[in-house]
C-alpha positions in Angstrom: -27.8 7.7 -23.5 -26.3 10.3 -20.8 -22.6 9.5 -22.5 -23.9 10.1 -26.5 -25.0 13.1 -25.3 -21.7 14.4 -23.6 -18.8 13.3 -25.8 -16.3 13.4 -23.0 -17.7 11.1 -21.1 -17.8 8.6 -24.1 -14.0 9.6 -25.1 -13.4 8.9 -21.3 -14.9 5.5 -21.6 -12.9 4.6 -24.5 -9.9 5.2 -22.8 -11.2 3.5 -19.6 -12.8 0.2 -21.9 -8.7 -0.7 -23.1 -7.1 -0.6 -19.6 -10.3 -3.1 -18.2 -8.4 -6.6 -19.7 -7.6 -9.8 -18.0 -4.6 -9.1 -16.9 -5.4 -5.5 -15.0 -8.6 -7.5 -13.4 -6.3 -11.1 -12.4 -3.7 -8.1 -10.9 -6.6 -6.3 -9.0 -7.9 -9.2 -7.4 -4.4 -10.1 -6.2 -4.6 -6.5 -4.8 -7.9 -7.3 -3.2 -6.6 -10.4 -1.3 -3.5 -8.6 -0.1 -5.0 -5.2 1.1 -8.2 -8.3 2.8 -5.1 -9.6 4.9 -3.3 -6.5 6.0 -6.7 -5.0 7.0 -8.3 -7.8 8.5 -5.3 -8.2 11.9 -6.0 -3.8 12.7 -10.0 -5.0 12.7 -9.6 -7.9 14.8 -7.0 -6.5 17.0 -8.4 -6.2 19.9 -11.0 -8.8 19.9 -8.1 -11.2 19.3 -5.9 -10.2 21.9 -8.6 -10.5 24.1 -9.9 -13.8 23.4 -5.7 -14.8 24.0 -6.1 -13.1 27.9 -4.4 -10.0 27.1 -7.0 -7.4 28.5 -5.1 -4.9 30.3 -5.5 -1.3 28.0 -1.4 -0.5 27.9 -1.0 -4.8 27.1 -3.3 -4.7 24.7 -1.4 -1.3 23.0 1.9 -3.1 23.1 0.8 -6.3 21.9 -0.7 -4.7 19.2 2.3 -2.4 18.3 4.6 -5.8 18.3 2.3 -7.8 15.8 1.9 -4.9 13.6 5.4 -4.1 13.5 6.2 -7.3 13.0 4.1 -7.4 9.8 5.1 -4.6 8.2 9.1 -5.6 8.9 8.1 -8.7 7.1 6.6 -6.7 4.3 9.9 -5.1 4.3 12.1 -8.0 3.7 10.0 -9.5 1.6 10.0 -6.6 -0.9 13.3 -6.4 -1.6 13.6 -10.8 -1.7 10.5 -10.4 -4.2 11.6 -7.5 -5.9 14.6 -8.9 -7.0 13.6 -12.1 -8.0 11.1 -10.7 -10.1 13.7 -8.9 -12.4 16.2 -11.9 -12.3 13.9 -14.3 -12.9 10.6 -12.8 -14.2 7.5 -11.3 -12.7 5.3 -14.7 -12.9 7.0 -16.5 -9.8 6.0 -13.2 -7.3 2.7 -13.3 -9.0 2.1 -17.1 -7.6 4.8 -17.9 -4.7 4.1 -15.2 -2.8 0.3 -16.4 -2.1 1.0 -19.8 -0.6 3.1 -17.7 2.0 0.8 -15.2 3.4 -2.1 -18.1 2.9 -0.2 -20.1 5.3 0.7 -17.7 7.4 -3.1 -16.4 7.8 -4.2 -19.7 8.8 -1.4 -20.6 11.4 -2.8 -17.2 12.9 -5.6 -19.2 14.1 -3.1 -21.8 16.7 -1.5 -19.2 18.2 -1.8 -19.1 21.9 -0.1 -16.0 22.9 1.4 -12.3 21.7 4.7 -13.3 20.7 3.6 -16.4 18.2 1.0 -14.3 16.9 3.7 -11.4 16.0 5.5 -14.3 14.2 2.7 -15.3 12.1 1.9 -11.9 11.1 5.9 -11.3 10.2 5.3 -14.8 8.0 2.5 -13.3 6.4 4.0 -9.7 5.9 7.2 -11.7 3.7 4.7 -13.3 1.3 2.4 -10.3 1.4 5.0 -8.1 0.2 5.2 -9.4 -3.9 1.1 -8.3 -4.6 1.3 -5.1 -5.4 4.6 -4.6 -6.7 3.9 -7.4 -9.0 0.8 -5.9 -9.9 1.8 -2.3 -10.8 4.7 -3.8 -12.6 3.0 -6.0 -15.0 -0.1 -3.4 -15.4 2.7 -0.6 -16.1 4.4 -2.7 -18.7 1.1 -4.7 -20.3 -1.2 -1.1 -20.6 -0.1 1.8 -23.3 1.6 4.4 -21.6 -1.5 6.6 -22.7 -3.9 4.7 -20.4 -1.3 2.7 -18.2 -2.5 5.2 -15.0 -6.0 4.4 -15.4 -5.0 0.6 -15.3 -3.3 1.2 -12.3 -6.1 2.9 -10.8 -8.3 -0.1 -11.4 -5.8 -2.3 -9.6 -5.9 -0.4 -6.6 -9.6 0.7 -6.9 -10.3 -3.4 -6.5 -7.4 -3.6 -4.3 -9.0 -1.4 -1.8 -12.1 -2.9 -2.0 -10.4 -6.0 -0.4 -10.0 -3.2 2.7 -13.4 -2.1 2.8 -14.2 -6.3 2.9 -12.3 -6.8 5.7 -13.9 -4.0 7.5 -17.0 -5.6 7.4 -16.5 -9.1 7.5 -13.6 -8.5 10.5 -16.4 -7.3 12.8 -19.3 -9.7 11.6 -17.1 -12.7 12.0 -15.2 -14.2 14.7 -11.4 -13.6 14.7 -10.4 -17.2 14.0 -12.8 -17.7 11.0 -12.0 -14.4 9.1 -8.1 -15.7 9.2 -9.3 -18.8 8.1 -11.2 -17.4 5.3 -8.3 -15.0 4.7 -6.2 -17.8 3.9 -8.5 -19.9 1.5 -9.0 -16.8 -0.4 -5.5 -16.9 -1.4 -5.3 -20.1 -2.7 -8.5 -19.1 -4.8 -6.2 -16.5 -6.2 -3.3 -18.9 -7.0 -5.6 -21.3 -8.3 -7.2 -18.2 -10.9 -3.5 -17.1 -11.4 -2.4 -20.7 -12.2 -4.9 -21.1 -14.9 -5.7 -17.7 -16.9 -2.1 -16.3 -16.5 0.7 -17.6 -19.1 4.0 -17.2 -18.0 5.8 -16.4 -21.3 3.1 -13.3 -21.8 3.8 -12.3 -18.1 7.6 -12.0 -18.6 7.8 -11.1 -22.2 8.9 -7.5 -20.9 12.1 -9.5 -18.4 15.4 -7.6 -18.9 18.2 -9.5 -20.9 21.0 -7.6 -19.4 23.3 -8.8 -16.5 22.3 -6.0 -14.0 18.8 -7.3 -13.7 17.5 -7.2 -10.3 20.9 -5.3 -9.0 19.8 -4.0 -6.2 23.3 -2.1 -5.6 22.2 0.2 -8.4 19.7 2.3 -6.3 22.8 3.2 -3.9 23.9 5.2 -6.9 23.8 8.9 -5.5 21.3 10.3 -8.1 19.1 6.6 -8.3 19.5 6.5 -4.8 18.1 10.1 -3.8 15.0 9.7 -6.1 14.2 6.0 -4.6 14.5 7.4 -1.1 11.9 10.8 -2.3 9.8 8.4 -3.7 9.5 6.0 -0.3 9.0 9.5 1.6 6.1 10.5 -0.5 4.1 7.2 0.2 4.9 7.5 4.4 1.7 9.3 5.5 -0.4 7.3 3.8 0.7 4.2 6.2 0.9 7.0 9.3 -2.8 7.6 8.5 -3.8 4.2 8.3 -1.2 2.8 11.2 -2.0 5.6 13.5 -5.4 7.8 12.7 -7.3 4.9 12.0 -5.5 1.5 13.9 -5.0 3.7 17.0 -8.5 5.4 16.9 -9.5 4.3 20.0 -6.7 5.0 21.9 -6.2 8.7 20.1 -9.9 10.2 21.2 -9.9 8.7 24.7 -9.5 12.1 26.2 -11.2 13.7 23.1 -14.7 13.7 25.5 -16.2 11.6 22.3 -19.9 10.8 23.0 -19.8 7.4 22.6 -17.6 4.6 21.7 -15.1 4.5 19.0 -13.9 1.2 17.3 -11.0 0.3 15.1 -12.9 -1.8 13.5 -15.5 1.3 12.2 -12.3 4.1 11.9 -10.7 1.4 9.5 -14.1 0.3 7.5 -14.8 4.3 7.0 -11.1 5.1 6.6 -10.4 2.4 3.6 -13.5 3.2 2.0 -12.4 6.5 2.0 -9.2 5.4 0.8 -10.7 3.5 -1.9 -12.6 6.5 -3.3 -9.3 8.6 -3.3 -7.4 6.3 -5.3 -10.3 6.2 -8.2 -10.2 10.3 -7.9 -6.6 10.5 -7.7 -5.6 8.3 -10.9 -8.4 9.7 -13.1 -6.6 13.6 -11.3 -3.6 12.2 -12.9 -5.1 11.6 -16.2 -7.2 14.7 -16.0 -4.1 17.0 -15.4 -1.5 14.4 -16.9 0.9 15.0 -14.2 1.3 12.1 -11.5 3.1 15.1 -9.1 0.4 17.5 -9.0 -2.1 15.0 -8.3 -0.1 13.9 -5.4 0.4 17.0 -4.0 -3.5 18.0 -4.0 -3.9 14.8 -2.4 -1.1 15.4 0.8 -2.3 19.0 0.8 -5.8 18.0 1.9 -4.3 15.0 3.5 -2.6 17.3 6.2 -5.2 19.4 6.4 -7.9 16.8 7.7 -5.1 15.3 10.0 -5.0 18.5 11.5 -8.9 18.8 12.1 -8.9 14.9 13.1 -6.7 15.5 15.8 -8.4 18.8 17.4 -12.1 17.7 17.7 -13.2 17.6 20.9 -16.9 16.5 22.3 -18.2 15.0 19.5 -19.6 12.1 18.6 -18.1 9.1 16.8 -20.0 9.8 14.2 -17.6 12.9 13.3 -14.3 10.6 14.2 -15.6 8.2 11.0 -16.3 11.0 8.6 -12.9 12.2 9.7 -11.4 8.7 9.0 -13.2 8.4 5.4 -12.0 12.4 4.7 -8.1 11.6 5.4 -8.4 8.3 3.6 -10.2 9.9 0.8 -7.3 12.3 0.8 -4.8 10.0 1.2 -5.9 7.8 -1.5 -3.2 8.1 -3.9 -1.0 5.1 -3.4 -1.9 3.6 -7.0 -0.1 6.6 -8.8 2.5 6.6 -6.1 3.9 3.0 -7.3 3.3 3.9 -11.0 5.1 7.4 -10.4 8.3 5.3 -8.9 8.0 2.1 -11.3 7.7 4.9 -14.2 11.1 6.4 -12.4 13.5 3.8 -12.9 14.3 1.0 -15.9 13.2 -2.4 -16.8 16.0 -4.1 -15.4 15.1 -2.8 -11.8 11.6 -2.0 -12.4 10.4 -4.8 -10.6 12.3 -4.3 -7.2 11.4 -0.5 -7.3 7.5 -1.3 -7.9 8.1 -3.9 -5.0 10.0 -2.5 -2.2 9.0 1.1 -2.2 5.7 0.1 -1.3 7.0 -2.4 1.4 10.1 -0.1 2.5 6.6 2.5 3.0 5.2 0.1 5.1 8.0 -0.7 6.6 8.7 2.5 7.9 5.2 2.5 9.5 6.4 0.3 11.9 8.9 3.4 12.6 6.5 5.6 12.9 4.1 3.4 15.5 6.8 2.9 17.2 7.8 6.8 17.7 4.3 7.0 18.0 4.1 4.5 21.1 7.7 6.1 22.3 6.8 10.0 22.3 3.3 9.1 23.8 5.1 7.9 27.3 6.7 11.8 27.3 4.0 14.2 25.8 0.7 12.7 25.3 -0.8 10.4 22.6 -2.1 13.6 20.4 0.6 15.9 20.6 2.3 12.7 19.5 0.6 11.8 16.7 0.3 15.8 15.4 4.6 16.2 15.8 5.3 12.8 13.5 2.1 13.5 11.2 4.2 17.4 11.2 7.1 15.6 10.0 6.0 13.1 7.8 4.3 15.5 5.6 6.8 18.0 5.1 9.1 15.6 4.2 6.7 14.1 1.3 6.3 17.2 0.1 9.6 18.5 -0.1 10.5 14.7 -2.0 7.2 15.6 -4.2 8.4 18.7 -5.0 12.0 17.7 -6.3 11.0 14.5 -8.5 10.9 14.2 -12.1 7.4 13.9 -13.5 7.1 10.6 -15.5 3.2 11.1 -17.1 3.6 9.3 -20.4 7.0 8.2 -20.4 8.4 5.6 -22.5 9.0 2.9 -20.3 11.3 0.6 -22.6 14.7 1.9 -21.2 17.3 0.1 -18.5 19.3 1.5 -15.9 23.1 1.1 -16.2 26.4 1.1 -13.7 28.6 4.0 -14.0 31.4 1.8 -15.3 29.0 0.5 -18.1 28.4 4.4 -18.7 32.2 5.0 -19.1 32.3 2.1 -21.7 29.5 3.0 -23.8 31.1 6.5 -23.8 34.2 5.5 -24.5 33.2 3.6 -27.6 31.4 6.6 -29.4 
């Protein structure tokens, strides 16, 4: 009744009704399983490490810096291996491979008896981890009209993030062991869902025919190359955020004179809900103003700005550290129209290792950035720290921001081509 009365909100509903289709929900769930597992080890963190004998505060730091480094390395590798096979061979096999990895790799989490074989198991993990959401952007971006193809997206990472939120709450409910276990049989639902509803020919109808497919060597072009490294730049703060404001929460107000105790496990339950609300708000910002780059921008903007409040309270309670948490997150919310802005960037023929390794290369990089993190904390202090790299980081998405094309509505049929291929098809006109 409320939307017959207001005829934008029904002509945004028929926009919204095309993008909800099998294949947007089978790619969100996959979204939901993979953000479930890479939540799920900075809840149980600590209560894991402990339960192995590590208890000692500066252990339990390093331990946790070595397994989450680990992961996101393993995220890193594995985006480019799945990238490329999915635009050599087609975008089904990193929609279904993938899972039995990370499935696996969750469960084996449970035999590990100390740091170093858990690191291992979350670097297993990270490798099949690493073809979800790449695979998912890519098939939504190519499936979707480009009219509605970011609200698609949205609604991939809207569910995806859910899977966050989830592991917030389970993480802390159940013990460490079980939610692994659980992780893991949660995959092979997926496959099993995947294995029956999805048909291969349909899922790589839109595979390039040309022999650079999957060339990896053509994003060390100079101009290709500059706009993939912008576009891994842009999506940095949102894994500084999450790896550092929310991970290292506890560790980050210890001399705040907090009144009370503040968990990981709350900072990242509050923090991915918040990140699950900004990446509704930001892809319906980028359908609102039809510009992926300005929506980003508003997004770092207040990003940077709640950073910098995060990082100055003092004597509050933890109440204000998790409204903090789910105010960055919120703000940072924007990594569905990140991917779609770089898939939408390049052609079909790489379109699938773009969508796949920036993400992962993003991720990657947080293990960088925890690492200067850990690093700089031995010579000026854990805040001081985390406010020069947070600084950094977001001046340098910005500028990147500021210098890419904007790719709202663009026709996404085209392929990217060698310089030598260039000269030929010059050369014959």
């Amino acid at each position: 009744m409320l939307c017959s009365s207001y005829p934008p909100c029904l002509g945004f509903w028929q926009q919204v009704r095309p993008a909800i289709n099998l294949v947007v929900v089978v790619a969100g769930l996959g979204y939901f399983v993979d953000l479930f597992h890479i939540t799920l080890f900075g809840v149980v963190r600590i209560s894991s490490f402990k339960d192995l004998g590590i208890t000692d505060p500066s252990e339990l730091m390093q331990a946790g810096v070595l397994s989450y480094n680990a992961q996101m390395i393993g995220m890193m590798i594995g985006g480019i291996f799945w990238g490329i096979l999915g635009d050599k061979i087609g975008r089904y096999i990193i929609l279904t491979v993938p899972i039995v990895i990370y499935s696996l790799g969750s469960i084996a989490n449970v035999f590990v008896q100390d740091a170093t074989a858990y690191a291992i198991c979350r670097f297993i993990t990270g490798i099949g981890l690493a073809g979800e959401l790449g695979a998912a952007i890519t098939l939504v971006s190519e499936t979707l009209p480009k009219e509605i193809r970011g609200i698609g997206t949205t609604i991939v990472a809207t569910l995806g993030l859910l899977g966050a939120v989830f592991a917030g709450l389970f993480g802390q409910m159940l013990y460490w062991k079980t939610a692994y276990v659980i992780a893991g049989l949660m995959g092979f639902v997926l496959l099993a869902i995947r294995l029956k509803v999805l048909d291969r020919a349909m899922v790589d109808k839109h595979k390039s025919t040309q022999s650079n497919r999957g060339n990896f060597r053509l994003l060390f072009d100079r101009e290709r190359g500059f706009k993939y490294i912008k576009c891994i730049l842009v999506g940095v703060p949102v894994y500084y955020i999450t790896g550092v404001m929310f991970t290292f929460a506890p560790e980050l107000t210890r001399n705040m004179n907090i009144q009370g105790t503040v968990t990981a496990g709350n900072t990242i339950l509050w923090g991915t809900i918040g990140l699950t609300t900004g990446d509704f708000v930001s892809g319906l910002l980028s359908q609102l103003l039809k510009s992926r780059n300005k929506a980003v921008m508003a997004c770092l903007f207040a990003a940077s700005i709640g950073s910098v409040i995060y990082l100055n309270l003092n004597g509050v309670t933890p109440f204000w550290i998790n409204f903090m948490c789910f105010f960055i997150g919120t703000a940072a919310g924007y990594w569905a129209v990140l991917v779609t802005l770089a898939a939408e960037q390049f052609g079909t023929n790489i379109r699938a290792t773009v969508a796949t390794t920036v993400p992962n290369f993003v991720r990657g990089a947080a293990a960088l950035v925890v690492f200067l993190f850990a690093h700089l904390n031995n010579y000026i202090g854990i805040v001081p720290s985390a406010s020069l790299i947070g600084a950094i980081l977001f001046g340098l998405a910005l500028l990147s921001l500021w210098t890419l094309e904007e790719t709202f509505g663009r026709d996404l049929n085209f392929e990217e081509v060698t310089n030598q291929q260039q000269q030929s098809k010059a050369q014959t006109f």
